[in-house]
N, CA, C and O atoms as a GROMACS GRO file, in nm:
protein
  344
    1UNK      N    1  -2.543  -6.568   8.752
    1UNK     CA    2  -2.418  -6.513   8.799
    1UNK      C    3  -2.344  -6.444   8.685
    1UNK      O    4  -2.282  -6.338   8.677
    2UNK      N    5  -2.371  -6.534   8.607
    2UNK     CA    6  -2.295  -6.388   8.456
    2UNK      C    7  -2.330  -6.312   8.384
    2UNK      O    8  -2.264  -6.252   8.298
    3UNK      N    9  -2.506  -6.300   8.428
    3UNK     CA   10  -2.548  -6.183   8.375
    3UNK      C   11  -2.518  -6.065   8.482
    3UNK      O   12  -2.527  -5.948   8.442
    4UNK      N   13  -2.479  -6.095   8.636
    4UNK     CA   14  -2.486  -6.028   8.728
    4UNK      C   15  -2.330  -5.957   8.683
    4UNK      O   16  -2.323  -5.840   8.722
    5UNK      N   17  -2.217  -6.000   8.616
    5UNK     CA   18  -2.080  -5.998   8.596
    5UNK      C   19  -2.096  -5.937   8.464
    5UNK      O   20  -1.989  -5.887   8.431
    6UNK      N   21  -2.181  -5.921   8.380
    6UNK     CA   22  -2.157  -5.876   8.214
    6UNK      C   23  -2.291  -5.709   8.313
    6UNK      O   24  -2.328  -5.619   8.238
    7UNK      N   25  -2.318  -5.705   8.399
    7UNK     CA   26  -2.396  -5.538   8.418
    7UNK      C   27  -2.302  -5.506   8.494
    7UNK      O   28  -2.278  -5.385   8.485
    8UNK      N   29  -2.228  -5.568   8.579
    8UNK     CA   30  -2.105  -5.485   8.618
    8UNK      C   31  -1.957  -5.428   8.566
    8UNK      O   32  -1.870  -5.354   8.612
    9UNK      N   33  -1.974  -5.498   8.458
    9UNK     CA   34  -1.875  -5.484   8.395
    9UNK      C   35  -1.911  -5.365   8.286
    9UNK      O   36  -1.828  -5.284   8.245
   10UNK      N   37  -2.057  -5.370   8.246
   10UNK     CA   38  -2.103  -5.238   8.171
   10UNK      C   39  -2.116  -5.047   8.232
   10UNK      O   40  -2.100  -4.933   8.189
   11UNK      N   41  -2.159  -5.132   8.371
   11UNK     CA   42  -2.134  -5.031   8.486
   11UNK      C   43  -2.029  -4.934   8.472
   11UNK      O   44  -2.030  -4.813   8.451
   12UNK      N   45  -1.913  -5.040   8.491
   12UNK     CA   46  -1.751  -5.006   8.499
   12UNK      C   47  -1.727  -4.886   8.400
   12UNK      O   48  -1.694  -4.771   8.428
   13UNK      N   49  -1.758  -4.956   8.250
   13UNK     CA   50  -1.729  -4.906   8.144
   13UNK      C   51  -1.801  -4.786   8.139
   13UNK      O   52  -1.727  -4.704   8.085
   14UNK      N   53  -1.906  -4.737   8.168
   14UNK     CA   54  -1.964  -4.649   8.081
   14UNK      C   55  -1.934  -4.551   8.207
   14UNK      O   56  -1.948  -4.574   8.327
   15UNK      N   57  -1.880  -4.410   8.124
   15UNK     CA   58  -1.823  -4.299   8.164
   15UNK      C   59  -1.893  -4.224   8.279
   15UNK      O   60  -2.012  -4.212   8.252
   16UNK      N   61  -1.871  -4.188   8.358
   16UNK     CA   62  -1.988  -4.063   8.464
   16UNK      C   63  -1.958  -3.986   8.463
   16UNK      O   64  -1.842  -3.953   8.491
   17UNK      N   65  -2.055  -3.912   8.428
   17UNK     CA   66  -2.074  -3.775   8.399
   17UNK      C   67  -1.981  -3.652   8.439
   17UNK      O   68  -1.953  -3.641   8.559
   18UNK      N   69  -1.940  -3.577   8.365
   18UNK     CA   70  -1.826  -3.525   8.440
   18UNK      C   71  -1.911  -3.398   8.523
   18UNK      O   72  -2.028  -3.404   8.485
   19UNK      N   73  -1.898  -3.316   8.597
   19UNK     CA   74  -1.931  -3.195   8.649
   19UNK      C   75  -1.828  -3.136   8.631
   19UNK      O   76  -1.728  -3.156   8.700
   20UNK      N   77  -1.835  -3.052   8.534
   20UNK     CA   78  -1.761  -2.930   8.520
   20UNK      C   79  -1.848  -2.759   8.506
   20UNK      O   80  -1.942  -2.726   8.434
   21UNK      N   81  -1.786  -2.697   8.584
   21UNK     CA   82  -1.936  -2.549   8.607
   21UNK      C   83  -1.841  -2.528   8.506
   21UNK      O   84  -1.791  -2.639   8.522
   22UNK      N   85  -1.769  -2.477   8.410
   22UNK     CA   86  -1.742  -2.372   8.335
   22UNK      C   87  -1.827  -2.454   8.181
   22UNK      O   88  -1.837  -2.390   8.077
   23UNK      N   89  -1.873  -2.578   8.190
   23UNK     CA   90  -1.975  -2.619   8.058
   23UNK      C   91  -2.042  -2.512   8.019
   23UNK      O   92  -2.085  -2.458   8.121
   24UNK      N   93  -2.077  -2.442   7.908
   24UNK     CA   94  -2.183  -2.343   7.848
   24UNK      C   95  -2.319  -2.399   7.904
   24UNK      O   96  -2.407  -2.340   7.966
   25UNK      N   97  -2.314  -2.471   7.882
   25UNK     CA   98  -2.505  -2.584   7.886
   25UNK      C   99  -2.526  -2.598   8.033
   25UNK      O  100  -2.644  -2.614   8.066
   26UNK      N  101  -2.452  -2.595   8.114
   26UNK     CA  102  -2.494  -2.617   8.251
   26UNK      C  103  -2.491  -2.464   8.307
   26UNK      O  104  -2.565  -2.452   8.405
   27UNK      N  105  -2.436  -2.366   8.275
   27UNK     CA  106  -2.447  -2.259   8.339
   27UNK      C  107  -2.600  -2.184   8.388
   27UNK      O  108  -2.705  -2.192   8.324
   28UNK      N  109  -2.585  -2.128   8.484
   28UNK     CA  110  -2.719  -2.084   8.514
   28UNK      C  111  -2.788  -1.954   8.454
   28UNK      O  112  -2.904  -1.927   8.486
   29UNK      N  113  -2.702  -1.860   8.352
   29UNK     CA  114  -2.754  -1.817   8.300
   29UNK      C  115  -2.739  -1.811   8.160
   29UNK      O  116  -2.722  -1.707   8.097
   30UNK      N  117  -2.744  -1.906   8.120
   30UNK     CA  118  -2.739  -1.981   7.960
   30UNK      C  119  -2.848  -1.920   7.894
   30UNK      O  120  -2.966  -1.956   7.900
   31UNK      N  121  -2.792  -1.805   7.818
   31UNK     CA  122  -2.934  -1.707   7.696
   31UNK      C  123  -2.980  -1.802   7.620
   31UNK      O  124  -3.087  -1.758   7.579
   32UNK      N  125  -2.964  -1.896   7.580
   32UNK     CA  126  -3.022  -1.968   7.486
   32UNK      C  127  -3.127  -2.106   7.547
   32UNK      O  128  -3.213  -2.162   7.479
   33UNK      N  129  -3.090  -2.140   7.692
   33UNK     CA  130  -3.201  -2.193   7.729
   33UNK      C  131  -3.332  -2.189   7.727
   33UNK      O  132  -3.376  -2.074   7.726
   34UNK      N  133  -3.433  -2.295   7.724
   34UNK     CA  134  -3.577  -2.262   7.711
   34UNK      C  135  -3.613  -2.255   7.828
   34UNK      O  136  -3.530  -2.315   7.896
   35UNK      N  137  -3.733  -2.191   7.921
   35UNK     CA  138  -3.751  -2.179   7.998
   35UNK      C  139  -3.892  -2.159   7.965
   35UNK      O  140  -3.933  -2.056   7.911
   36UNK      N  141  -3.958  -2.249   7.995
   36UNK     CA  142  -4.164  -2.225   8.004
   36UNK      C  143  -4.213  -2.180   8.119
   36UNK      O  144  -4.167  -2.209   8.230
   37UNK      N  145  -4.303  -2.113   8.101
   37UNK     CA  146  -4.360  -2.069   8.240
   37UNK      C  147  -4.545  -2.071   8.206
   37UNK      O  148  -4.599  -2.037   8.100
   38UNK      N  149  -4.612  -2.121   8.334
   38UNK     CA  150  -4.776  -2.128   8.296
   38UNK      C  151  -4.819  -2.008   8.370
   38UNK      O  152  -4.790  -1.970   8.484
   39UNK      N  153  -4.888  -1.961   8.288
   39UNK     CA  154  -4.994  -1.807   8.356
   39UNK      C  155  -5.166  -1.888   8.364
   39UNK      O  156  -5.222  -1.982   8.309
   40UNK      N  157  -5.189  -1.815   8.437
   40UNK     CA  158  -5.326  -1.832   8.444
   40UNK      C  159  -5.420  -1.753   8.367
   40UNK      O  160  -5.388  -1.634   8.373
   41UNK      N  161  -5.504  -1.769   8.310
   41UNK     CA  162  -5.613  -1.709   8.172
   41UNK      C  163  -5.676  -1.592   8.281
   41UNK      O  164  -5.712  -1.616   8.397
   42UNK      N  165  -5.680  -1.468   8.214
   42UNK     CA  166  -5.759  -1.364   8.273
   42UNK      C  167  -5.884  -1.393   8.263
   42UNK      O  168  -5.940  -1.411   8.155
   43UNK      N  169  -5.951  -1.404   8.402
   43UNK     CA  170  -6.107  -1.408   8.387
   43UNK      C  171  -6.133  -1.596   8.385
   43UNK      O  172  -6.240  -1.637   8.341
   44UNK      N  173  -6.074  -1.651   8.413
   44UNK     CA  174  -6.076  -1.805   8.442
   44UNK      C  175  -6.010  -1.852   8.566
   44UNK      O  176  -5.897  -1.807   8.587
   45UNK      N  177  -6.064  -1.937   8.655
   45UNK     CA  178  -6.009  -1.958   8.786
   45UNK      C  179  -5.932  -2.122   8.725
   45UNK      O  180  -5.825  -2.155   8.777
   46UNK      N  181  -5.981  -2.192   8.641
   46UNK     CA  182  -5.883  -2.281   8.581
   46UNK      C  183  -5.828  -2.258   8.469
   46UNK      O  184  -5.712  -2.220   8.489
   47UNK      N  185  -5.851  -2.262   8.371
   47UNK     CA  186  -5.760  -2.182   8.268
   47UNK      C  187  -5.676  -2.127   8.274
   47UNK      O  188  -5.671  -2.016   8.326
   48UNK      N  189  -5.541  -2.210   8.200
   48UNK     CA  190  -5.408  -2.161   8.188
   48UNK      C  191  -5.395  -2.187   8.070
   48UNK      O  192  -5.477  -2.249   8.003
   49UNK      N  193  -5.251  -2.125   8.017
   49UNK     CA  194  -5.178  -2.145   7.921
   49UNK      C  195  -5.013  -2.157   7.956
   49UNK      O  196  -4.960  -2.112   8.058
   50UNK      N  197  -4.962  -2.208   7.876
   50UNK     CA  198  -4.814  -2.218   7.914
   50UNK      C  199  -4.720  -2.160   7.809
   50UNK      O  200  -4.727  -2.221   7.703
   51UNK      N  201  -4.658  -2.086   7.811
   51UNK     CA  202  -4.555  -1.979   7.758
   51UNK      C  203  -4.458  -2.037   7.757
   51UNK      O  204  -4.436  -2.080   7.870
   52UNK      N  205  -4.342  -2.080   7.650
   52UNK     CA  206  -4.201  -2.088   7.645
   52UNK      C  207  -4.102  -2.008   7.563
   52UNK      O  208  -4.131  -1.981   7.446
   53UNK      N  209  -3.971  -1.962   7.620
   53UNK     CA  210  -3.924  -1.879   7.552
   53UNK      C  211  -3.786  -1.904   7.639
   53UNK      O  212  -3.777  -1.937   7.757
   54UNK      N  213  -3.677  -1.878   7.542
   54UNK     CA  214  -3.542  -1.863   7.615
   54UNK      C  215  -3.475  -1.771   7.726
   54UNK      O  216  -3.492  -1.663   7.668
   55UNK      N  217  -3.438  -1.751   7.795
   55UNK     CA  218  -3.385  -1.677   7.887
   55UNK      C  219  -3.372  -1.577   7.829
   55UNK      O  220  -3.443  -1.485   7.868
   56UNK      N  221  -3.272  -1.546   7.706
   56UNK     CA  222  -3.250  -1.398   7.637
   56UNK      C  223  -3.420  -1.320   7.668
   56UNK      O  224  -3.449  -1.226   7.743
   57UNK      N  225  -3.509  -1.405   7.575
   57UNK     CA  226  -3.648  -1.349   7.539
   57UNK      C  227  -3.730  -1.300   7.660
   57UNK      O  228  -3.805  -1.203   7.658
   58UNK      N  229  -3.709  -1.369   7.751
   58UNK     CA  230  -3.768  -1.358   7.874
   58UNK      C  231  -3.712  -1.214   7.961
   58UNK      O  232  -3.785  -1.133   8.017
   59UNK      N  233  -3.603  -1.212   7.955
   59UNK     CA  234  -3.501  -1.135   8.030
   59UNK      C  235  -3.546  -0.970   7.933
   59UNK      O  236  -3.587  -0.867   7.986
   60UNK      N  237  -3.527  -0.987   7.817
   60UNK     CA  238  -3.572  -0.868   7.723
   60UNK      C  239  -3.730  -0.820   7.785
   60UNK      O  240  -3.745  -0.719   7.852
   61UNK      N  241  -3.801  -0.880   7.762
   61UNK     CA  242  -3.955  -0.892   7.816
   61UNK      C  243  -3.963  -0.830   7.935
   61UNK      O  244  -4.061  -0.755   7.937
   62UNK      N  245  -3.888  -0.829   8.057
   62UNK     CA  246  -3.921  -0.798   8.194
   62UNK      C  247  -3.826  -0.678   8.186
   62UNK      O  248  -3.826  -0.601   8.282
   63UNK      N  249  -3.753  -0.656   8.090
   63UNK     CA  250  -3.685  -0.524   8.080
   63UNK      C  251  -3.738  -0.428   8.032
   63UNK      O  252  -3.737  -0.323   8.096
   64UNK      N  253  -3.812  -0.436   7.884
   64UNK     CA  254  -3.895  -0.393   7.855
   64UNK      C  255  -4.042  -0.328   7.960
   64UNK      O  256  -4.081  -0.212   7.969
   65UNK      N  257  -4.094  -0.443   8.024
   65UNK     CA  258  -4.178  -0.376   8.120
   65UNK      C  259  -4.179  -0.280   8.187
   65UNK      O  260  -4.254  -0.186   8.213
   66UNK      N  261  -4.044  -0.330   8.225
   66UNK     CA  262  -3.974  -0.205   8.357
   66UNK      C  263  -3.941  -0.064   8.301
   66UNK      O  264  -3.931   0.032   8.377
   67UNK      N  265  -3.926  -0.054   8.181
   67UNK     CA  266  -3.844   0.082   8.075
   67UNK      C  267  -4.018   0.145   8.080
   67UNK      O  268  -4.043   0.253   8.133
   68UNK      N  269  -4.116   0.066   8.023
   68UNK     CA  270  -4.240   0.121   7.962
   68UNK      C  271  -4.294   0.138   8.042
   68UNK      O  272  -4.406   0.170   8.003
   69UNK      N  273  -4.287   0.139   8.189
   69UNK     CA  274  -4.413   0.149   8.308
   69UNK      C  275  -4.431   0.262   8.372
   69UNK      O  276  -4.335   0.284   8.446
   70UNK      N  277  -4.538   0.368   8.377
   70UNK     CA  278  -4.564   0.469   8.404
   70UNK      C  279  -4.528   0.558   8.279
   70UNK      O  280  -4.481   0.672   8.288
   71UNK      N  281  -4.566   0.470   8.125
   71UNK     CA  282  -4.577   0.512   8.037
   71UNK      C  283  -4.739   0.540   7.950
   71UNK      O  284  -4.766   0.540   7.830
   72UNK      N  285  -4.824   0.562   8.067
   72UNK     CA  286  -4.923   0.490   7.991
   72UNK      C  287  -5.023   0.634   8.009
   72UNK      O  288  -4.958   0.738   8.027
   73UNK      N  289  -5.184   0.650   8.007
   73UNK     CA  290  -5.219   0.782   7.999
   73UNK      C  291  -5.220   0.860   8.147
   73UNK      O  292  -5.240   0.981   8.158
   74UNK      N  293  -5.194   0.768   8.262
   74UNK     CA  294  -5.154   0.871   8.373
   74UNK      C  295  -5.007   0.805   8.421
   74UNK      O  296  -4.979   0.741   8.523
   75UNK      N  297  -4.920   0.849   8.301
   75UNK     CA  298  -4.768   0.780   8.350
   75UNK      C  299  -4.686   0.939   8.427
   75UNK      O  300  -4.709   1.059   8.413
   76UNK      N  301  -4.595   0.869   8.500
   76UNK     CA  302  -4.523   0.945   8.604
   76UNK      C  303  -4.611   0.961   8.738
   76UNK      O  304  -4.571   1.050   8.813
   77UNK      N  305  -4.713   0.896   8.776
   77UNK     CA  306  -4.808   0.910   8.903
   77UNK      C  307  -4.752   0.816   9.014
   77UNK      O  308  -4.819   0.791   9.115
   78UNK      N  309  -4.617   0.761   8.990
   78UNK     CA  310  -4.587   0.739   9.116
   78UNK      C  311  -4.527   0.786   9.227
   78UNK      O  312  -4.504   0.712   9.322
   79UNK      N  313  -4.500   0.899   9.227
   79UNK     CA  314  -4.492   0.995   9.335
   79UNK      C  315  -4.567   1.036   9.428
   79UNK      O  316  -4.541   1.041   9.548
   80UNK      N  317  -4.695   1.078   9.354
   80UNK     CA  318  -4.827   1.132   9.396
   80UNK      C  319  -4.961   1.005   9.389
   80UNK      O  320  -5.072   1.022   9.439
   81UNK      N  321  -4.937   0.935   9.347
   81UNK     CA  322  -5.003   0.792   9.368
   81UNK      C  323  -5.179   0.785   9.300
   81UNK      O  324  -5.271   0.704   9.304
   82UNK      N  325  -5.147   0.960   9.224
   82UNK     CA  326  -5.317   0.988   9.147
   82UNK      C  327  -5.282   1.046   9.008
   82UNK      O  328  -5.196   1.126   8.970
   83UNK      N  329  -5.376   0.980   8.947
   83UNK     CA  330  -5.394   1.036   8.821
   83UNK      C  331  -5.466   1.213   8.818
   83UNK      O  332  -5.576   1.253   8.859
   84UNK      N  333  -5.380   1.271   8.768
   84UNK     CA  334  -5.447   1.424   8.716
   84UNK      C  335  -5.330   1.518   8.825
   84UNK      O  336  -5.351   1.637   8.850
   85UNK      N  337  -5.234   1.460   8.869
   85UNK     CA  338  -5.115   1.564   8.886
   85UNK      C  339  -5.172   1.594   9.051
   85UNK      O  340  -5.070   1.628   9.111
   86UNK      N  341  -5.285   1.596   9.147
   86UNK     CA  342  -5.298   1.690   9.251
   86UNK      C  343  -5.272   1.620   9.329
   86UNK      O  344  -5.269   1.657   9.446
   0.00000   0.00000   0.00000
């Protein structure tokens, strides 16, 4: 009975957690968070690897893609949907 009275009483005491959304650390787009993601190995039906990188890095990365695409030796072919302009 007084160990049941010394965990309720620790209960009592110890603080809960506050929820506050304006925390930096809880926000959902926190640049400095890590965020991993697993790809699958080209040319392996099991083979993966797992990638981690912060939101900033990640976010740069898929921007980058998007800037450089239809940069390549038949870039601008999405109009016409063929390489060589006809």
């Amino acid at each position: 009975m007084l160990l049941a009275g010394t965990v309720q009483v620790q209960a009592q005491t110890t603080p809960a957690p506050q929820d506050n959304p304006d925390a930096p650390e809880r926000t959902a787009d926190n640049e400095d968070r890590i965020v991993c993601k697993r790809f699958q190995k080209i040319g392996s039906l099991v083979a993966s690897y797992k990638t981690c990188k912060t939101v900033r890095e990640w976010r740069r990365e898929r921007d980058n893609i998007r800037t450089n695409r239809g940069g390549g030796a038949c870039g601008g072919t999405a109009e016409t949907g063929m390489c060589g302009g006809s």
